[in-house]
C-alpha positions as CSV (number, residue, x, y, z in Angstrom):
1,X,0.6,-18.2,-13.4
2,X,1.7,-14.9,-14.0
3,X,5.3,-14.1,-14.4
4,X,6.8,-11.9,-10.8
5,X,6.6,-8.1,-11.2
6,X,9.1,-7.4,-8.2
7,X,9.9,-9.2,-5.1
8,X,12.5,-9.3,-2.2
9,X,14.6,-12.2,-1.4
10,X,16.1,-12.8,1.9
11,X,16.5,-9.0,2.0
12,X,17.9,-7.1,5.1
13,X,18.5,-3.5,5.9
14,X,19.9,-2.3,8.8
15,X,20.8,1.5,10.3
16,X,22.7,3.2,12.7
17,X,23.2,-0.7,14.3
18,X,19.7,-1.8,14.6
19,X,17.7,-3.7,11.9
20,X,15.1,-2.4,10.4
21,X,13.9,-5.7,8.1
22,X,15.8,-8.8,8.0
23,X,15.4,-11.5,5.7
24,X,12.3,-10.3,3.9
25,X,10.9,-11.8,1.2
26,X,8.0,-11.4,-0.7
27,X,6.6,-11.5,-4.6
28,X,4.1,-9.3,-6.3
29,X,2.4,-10.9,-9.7
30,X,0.7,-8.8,-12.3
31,X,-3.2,-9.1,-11.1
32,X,-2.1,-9.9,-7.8
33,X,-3.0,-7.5,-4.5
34,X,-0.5,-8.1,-1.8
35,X,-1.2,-6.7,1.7
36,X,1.5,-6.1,3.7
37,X,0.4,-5.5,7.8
38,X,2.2,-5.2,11.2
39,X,2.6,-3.0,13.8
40,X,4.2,0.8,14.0
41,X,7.9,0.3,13.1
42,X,7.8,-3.3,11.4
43,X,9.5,-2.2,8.6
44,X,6.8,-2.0,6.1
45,X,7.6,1.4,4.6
46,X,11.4,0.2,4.4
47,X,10.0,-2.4,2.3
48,X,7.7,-0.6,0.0
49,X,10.7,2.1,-0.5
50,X,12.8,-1.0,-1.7
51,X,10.4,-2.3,-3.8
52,X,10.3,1.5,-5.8
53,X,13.9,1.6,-6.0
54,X,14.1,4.8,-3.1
55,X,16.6,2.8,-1.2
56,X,19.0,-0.1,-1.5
57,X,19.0,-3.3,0.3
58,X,22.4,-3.8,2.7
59,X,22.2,-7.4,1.9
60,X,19.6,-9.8,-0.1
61,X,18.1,-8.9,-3.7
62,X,15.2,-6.9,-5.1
63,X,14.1,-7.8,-8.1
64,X,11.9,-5.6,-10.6
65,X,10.9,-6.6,-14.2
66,X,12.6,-5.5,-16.8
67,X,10.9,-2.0,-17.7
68,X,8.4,-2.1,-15.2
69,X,6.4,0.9,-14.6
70,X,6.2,1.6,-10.9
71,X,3.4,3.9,-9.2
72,X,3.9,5.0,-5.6
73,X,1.8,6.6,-3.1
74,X,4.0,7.4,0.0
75,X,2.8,7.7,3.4
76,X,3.9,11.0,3.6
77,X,4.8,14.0,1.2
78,X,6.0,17.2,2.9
79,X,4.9,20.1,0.8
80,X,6.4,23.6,1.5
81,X,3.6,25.8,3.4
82,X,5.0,29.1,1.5
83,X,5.0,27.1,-2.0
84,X,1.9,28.0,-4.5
85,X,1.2,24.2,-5.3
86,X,-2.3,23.6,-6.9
87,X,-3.5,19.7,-7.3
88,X,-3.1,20.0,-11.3
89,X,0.5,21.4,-10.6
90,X,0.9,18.7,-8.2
91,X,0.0,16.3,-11.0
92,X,3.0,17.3,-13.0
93,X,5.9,17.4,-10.9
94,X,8.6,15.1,-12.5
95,X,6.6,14.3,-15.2
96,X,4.1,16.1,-18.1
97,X,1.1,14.9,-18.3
98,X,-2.1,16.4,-20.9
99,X,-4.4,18.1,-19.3
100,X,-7.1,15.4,-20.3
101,X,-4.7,12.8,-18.6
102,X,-4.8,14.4,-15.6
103,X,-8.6,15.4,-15.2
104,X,-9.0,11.5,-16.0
105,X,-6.9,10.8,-13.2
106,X,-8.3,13.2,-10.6
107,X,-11.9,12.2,-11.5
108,X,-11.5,8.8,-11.3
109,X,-10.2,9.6,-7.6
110,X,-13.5,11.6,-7.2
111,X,-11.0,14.8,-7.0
112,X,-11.6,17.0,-10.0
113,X,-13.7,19.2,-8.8
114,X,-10.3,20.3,-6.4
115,X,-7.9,20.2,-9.6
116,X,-7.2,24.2,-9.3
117,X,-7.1,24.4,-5.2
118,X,-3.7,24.8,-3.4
119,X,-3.0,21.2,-1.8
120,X,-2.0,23.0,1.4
121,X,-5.9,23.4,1.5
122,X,-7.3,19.9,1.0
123,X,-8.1,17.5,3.8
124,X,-5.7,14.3,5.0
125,X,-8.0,12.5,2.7
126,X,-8.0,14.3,-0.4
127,X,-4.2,14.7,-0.3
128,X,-4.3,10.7,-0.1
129,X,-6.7,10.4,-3.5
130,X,-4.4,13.5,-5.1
131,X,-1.1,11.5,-4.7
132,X,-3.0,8.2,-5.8
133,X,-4.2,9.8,-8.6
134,X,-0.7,10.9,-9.7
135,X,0.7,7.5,-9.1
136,X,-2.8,6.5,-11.5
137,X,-0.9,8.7,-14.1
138,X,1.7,6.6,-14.6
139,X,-0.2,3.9,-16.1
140,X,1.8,1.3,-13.8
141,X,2.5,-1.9,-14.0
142,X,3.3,-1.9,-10.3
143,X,1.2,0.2,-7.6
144,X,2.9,0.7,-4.2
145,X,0.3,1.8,-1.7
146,X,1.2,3.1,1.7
147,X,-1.2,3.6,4.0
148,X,-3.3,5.1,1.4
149,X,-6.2,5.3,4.0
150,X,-5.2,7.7,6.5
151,X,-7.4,10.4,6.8
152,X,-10.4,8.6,5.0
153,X,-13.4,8.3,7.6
154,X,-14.9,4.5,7.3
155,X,-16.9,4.3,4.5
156,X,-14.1,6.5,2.6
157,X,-11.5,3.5,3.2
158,X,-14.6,0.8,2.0
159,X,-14.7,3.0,-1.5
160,X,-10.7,3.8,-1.7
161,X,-10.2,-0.3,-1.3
162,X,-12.8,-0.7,-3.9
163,X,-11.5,1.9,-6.0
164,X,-8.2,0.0,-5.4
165,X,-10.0,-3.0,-7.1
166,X,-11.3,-1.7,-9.9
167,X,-7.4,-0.2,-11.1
168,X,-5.8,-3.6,-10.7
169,X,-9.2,-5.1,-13.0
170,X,-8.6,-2.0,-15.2
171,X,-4.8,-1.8,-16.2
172,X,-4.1,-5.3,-14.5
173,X,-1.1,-4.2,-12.0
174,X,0.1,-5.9,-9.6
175,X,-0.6,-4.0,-5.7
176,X,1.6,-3.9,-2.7
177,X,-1.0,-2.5,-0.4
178,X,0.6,-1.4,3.3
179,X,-1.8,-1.9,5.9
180,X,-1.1,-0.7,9.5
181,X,-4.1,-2.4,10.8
182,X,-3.7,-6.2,12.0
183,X,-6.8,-7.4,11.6
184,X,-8.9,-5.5,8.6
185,X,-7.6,-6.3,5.2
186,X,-9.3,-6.3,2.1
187,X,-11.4,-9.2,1.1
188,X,-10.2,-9.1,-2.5
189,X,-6.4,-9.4,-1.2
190,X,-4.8,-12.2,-2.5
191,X,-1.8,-12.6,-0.1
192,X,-1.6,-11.2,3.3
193,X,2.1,-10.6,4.4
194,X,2.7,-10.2,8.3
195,X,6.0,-8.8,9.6
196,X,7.6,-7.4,12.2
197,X,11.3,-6.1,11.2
198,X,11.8,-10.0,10.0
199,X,8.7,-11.9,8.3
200,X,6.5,-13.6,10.8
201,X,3.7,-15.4,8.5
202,X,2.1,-15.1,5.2
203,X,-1.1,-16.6,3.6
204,X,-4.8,-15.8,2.2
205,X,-7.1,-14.0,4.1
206,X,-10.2,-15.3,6.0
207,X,-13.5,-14.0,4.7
208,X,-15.7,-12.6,7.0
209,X,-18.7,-15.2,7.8
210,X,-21.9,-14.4,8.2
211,X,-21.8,-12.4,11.1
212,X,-25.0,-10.4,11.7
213,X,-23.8,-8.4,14.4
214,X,-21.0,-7.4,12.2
215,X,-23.3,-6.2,9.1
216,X,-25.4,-4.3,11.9
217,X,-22.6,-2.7,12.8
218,X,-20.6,-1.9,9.5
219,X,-22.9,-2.5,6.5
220,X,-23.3,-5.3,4.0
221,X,-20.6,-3.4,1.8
222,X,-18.4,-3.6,4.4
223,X,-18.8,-7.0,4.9
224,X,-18.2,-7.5,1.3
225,X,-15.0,-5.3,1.1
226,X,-13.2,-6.1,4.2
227,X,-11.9,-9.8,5.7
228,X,-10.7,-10.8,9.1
229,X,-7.3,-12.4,8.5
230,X,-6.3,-14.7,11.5
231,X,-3.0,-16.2,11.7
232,X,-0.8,-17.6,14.4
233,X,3.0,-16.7,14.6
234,X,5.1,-19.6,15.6
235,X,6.9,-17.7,17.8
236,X,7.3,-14.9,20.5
237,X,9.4,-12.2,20.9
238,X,11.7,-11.7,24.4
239,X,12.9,-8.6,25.7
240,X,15.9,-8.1,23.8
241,X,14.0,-8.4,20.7
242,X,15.7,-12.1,19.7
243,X,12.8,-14.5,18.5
244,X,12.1,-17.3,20.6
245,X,10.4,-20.6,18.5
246,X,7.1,-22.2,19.9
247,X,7.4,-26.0,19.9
Protein backbone atom coordinates (compact mmCIF):
# COMPACT_ATOMS: atom_id res chain seq x y z
CA UNK A 1 0.00 0.00 0.00
CA UNK A 2 1.26 3.23 -0.71
CA UNK A 3 2.88 5.32 1.96
CA UNK A 4 0.17 8.64 3.19
CA UNK A 5 0.86 11.79 1.28
CA UNK A 6 -1.06 14.12 3.91
CA UNK A 7 -3.78 13.49 6.26
CA UNK A 8 -5.68 15.05 9.31
CA UNK A 9 -5.88 13.41 12.67
CA UNK A 10 -8.54 14.24 15.12
CA UNK A 11 -8.12 17.79 13.79
CA UNK A 12 -10.43 20.67 15.05
CA UNK A 13 -10.69 24.32 14.16
CA UNK A 14 -12.80 26.62 15.65
CA UNK A 15 -13.68 30.64 15.14
CA UNK A 16 -15.08 33.48 16.72
CA UNK A 17 -16.72 30.52 19.27
CA UNK A 18 -18.28 28.24 16.80
CA UNK A 19 -16.62 25.21 15.25
CA UNK A 20 -15.98 24.93 12.03
CA UNK A 21 -14.54 21.07 11.84
CA UNK A 22 -13.97 19.01 14.82
CA UNK A 23 -12.22 15.91 15.04
CA UNK A 24 -11.46 15.37 11.32
CA UNK A 25 -9.62 12.91 10.05
CA UNK A 26 -8.78 11.68 6.84
CA UNK A 27 -5.57 10.27 4.63
CA UNK A 28 -4.69 10.82 1.06
CA UNK A 29 -2.28 8.06 -0.65
CA UNK A 30 -0.28 8.72 -3.75
CA UNK A 31 -2.70 7.13 -6.61
CA UNK A 32 -5.50 7.57 -4.40
CA UNK A 33 -8.74 10.07 -5.27
CA UNK A 34 -10.45 11.16 -2.11
CA UNK A 35 -13.81 12.88 -2.38
CA UNK A 36 -14.74 14.93 0.21
CA UNK A 37 -18.92 15.92 0.18
CA UNK A 38 -21.44 17.63 2.47
CA UNK A 39 -23.60 20.34 2.59
CA UNK A 40 -22.91 24.34 2.38
CA UNK A 41 -20.85 25.18 5.42
CA UNK A 42 -19.55 21.49 6.51
CA UNK A 43 -16.25 22.56 6.72
CA UNK A 44 -14.89 21.17 3.54
CA UNK A 45 -12.88 24.18 2.30
CA UNK A 46 -11.49 24.51 6.08
CA UNK A 47 -10.18 21.19 5.42
CA UNK A 48 -8.68 21.47 2.05
CA UNK A 49 -7.02 24.88 3.26
CA UNK A 50 -5.33 22.68 6.11
CA UNK A 51 -4.35 20.12 4.06
CA UNK A 52 -2.19 23.09 1.68
CA UNK A 53 -0.76 24.47 4.71
CA UNK A 54 -3.16 28.07 4.23
CA UNK A 55 -4.24 27.70 7.82
CA UNK A 56 -3.31 25.98 10.97
CA UNK A 57 -5.30 23.50 12.98
CA UNK A 58 -6.42 24.86 16.72
CA UNK A 59 -6.01 21.43 17.94
CA UNK A 60 -5.20 17.84 16.26
CA UNK A 61 -2.28 17.31 13.56
CA UNK A 62 -1.84 17.58 9.80
CA UNK A 63 0.54 15.77 8.42
CA UNK A 64 2.34 16.33 4.86
CA UNK A 65 5.23 14.22 3.39
CA UNK A 66 8.29 15.32 3.68
CA UNK A 67 8.86 17.58 0.45
CA UNK A 68 5.59 17.01 -0.97
CA UNK A 69 4.63 19.03 -3.79
CA UNK A 70 1.14 20.40 -3.30
CA UNK A 71 -1.21 21.76 -6.16
CA UNK A 72 -4.37 23.69 -5.23
CA UNK A 73 -7.32 24.84 -7.08
CA UNK A 74 -9.35 27.15 -4.71
CA UNK A 75 -12.92 27.62 -4.87
CA UNK A 76 -12.49 31.09 -5.32
CA UNK A 77 -9.72 33.60 -6.56
CA UNK A 78 -10.69 37.32 -6.50
CA UNK A 79 -8.80 38.97 -9.26
CA UNK A 80 -8.71 42.91 -9.37
CA UNK A 81 -11.24 44.15 -12.13
CA UNK A 82 -8.72 47.24 -12.93
CA UNK A 83 -5.62 44.69 -13.05
CA UNK A 84 -4.29 43.71 -16.80
CA UNK A 85 -4.14 39.85 -15.94
CA UNK A 86 -3.91 37.66 -19.14
CA UNK A 87 -4.15 33.62 -18.56
CA UNK A 88 -0.27 33.15 -19.46
CA UNK A 89 0.44 35.95 -16.83
CA UNK A 90 -1.89 34.28 -14.55
CA UNK A 91 0.23 31.10 -15.10
CA UNK A 92 3.16 32.71 -13.53
CA UNK A 93 2.27 34.38 -10.53
CA UNK A 94 4.52 33.08 -7.62
CA UNK A 95 6.26 30.97 -9.76
CA UNK A 96 8.23 31.02 -13.51
CA UNK A 97 7.31 28.68 -15.58
CA UNK A 98 8.72 28.23 -19.69
CA UNK A 99 6.61 29.22 -21.96
CA UNK A 100 6.43 25.53 -23.31
CA UNK A 101 5.43 24.51 -19.71
CA UNK A 102 2.72 26.53 -19.57
CA UNK A 103 1.13 26.07 -23.19
CA UNK A 104 1.42 22.23 -22.09
CA UNK A 105 -0.49 23.01 -19.11
CA UNK A 106 -3.23 25.21 -20.69
CA UNK A 107 -3.70 22.68 -23.51
CA UNK A 108 -4.03 19.86 -21.63
CA UNK A 109 -6.98 21.86 -19.88
CA UNK A 110 -8.34 22.42 -23.44
CA UNK A 111 -7.46 26.30 -22.66
CA UNK A 112 -4.71 27.49 -24.97
CA UNK A 113 -6.40 28.87 -27.41
CA UNK A 114 -7.31 31.69 -24.36
CA UNK A 115 -3.55 31.81 -23.16
CA UNK A 116 -3.27 35.75 -24.22
CA UNK A 117 -7.03 36.91 -23.06
CA UNK A 118 -7.54 38.92 -19.78
CA UNK A 119 -9.00 36.32 -17.20
CA UNK A 120 -11.52 38.99 -16.27
CA UNK A 121 -13.00 37.90 -19.68
CA UNK A 122 -13.24 34.10 -19.58
CA UNK A 123 -16.36 32.28 -18.35
CA UNK A 124 -16.93 30.61 -14.61
CA UNK A 125 -15.64 27.58 -16.35
CA UNK A 126 -12.57 28.54 -18.04
CA UNK A 127 -11.40 30.39 -14.95
CA UNK A 128 -11.89 26.78 -13.19
CA UNK A 129 -9.62 24.83 -16.05
CA UNK A 130 -7.03 28.24 -15.94
CA UNK A 131 -6.48 27.78 -12.15
CA UNK A 132 -6.33 23.83 -12.55
CA UNK A 133 -3.96 24.17 -15.13
CA UNK A 134 -1.70 26.32 -12.92
CA UNK A 135 -2.03 23.89 -10.07
CA UNK A 136 -1.02 21.21 -13.26
CA UNK A 137 2.21 23.31 -13.35
CA UNK A 138 3.38 22.33 -10.35
CA UNK A 139 3.95 18.79 -11.21
CA UNK A 140 2.27 17.80 -7.65
CA UNK A 141 2.53 15.18 -5.75
CA UNK A 142 -0.74 16.29 -4.03
CA UNK A 143 -3.76 17.97 -5.98
CA UNK A 144 -6.36 19.82 -3.83
CA UNK A 145 -9.55 20.25 -5.82
CA UNK A 146 -12.27 22.56 -4.65
CA UNK A 147 -15.26 22.54 -6.32
CA UNK A 148 -13.44 22.52 -9.48
CA UNK A 149 -16.79 22.13 -11.36
CA UNK A 150 -18.60 25.17 -10.84
CA UNK A 151 -19.45 26.88 -13.77
CA UNK A 152 -18.94 23.69 -16.06
CA UNK A 153 -22.45 22.85 -17.73
CA UNK A 154 -22.93 18.72 -17.42
CA UNK A 155 -21.03 17.16 -19.81
CA UNK A 156 -18.09 19.82 -18.95
CA UNK A 157 -18.07 18.26 -15.23
CA UNK A 158 -18.18 14.33 -17.05
CA UNK A 159 -14.77 15.52 -19.03
CA UNK A 160 -13.11 17.75 -16.10
CA UNK A 161 -13.63 14.38 -13.76
CA UNK A 162 -12.18 12.51 -16.50
CA UNK A 163 -9.54 14.88 -17.15
CA UNK A 164 -9.14 14.54 -13.25
CA UNK A 165 -8.43 10.83 -14.02
CA UNK A 166 -6.15 10.87 -16.50
CA UNK A 167 -3.50 13.48 -14.17
CA UNK A 168 -3.56 11.12 -11.18
CA UNK A 169 -2.74 7.93 -14.04
CA UNK A 170 -0.29 10.47 -15.54
CA UNK A 171 2.04 11.89 -12.67
CA UNK A 172 0.40 9.38 -10.02
CA UNK A 173 -0.77 12.13 -7.25
CA UNK A 174 -2.78 11.64 -4.85
CA UNK A 175 -6.51 13.90 -5.13
CA UNK A 176 -8.55 15.55 -2.44
CA UNK A 177 -11.52 16.21 -4.61
CA UNK A 178 -14.25 18.66 -2.73
CA UNK A 179 -17.60 17.80 -3.85
CA UNK A 180 -20.66 19.95 -2.76
CA UNK A 181 -23.05 17.58 -4.17
CA UNK A 182 -24.27 14.60 -1.92
CA UNK A 183 -25.12 12.22 -4.07
CA UNK A 184 -22.82 12.40 -7.55
CA UNK A 185 -19.31 11.51 -7.02
CA UNK A 186 -16.96 10.10 -9.34
CA UNK A 187 -17.02 6.53 -10.19
CA UNK A 188 -13.19 6.28 -10.16
CA UNK A 189 -13.16 7.84 -6.42
CA UNK A 190 -11.60 5.58 -4.23
CA UNK A 191 -12.81 6.92 -0.81
CA UNK A 192 -15.83 9.03 -0.35
CA UNK A 193 -15.54 11.27 2.94
CA UNK A 194 -18.93 12.65 4.31
CA UNK A 195 -18.93 15.54 6.84
CA UNK A 196 -20.66 17.96 8.41
CA UNK A 197 -18.39 20.34 10.63
CA UNK A 198 -17.37 16.80 12.42
CA UNK A 199 -17.02 13.51 10.22
CA UNK A 200 -20.23 11.72 9.77
CA UNK A 201 -19.23 8.47 7.51
CA UNK A 202 -16.62 7.41 5.08
CA UNK A 203 -16.35 4.50 2.59
CA UNK A 204 -16.23 3.41 -1.27
CA UNK A 205 -18.68 4.51 -3.50
CA UNK A 206 -21.60 2.58 -5.05
CA UNK A 207 -21.43 2.17 -8.83
CA UNK A 208 -24.27 3.04 -10.66
CA UNK A 209 -26.25 -0.25 -11.88
CA UNK A 210 -27.64 -0.69 -14.85
CA UNK A 211 -30.17 1.70 -14.85
CA UNK A 212 -31.67 2.39 -18.24
CA UNK A 213 -33.70 5.30 -17.37
CA UNK A 214 -30.51 6.78 -16.01
CA UNK A 215 -28.40 6.28 -19.34
CA UNK A 216 -31.57 7.76 -21.25
CA UNK A 217 -31.34 10.46 -19.27
CA UNK A 218 -27.47 11.24 -18.84
CA UNK A 219 -25.50 9.18 -21.38
CA UNK A 220 -23.52 5.93 -21.22
CA UNK A 221 -20.41 8.20 -20.34
CA UNK A 222 -22.11 9.52 -17.66
CA UNK A 223 -23.00 6.37 -16.37
CA UNK A 224 -19.39 5.40 -16.62
CA UNK A 225 -17.91 8.57 -14.90
CA UNK A 226 -20.30 9.21 -12.18
CA UNK A 227 -21.54 6.79 -9.04
CA UNK A 228 -24.39 7.10 -6.60
CA UNK A 229 -22.71 6.88 -3.23
CA UNK A 230 -25.34 5.83 -0.47
CA UNK A 231 -24.49 5.83 3.08
CA UNK A 232 -26.41 6.01 6.28
CA UNK A 233 -25.26 8.35 9.22
CA UNK A 234 -25.60 6.80 12.58
CA UNK A 235 -26.90 9.73 13.88
CA UNK A 236 -29.06 12.93 13.71
CA UNK A 237 -28.58 16.29 14.48
CA UNK A 238 -30.98 18.43 17.17
CA UNK A 239 -31.51 21.88 17.20
CA UNK A 240 -28.72 23.07 19.00
CA UNK A 241 -26.44 21.40 16.65
CA UNK A 242 -25.28 18.57 19.39
CA UNK A 243 -25.31 15.04 17.64
CA UNK A 244 -27.71 12.71 18.86
CA UNK A 245 -26.62 8.63 18.35
CA UNK A 246 -29.19 6.19 16.58
CA UNK A 247 -29.36 2.95 18.50
Amino acid sequence: MESMLAGLQSVSVIRNGRWLIRDIDLSIRRGEIVSLIGPNGSGKTTVAKLISGSIAPDSGSVVRENGIRIGYVPQRMAIDSTLPMTVRRLMNINEKYSPLEVDQALDEMNILNSAEQAVQELSGGEFQRALFARALLRKPDLLLLDEPSQGLDFKGEIKLYNQIVDVRDRLNCGILLVCHNLHMVMAKTNTVICINRHLCCAGTPVHVVNNQSFEELFGSEAARSHALYRHQHDHSHLPDGSIRRVQ
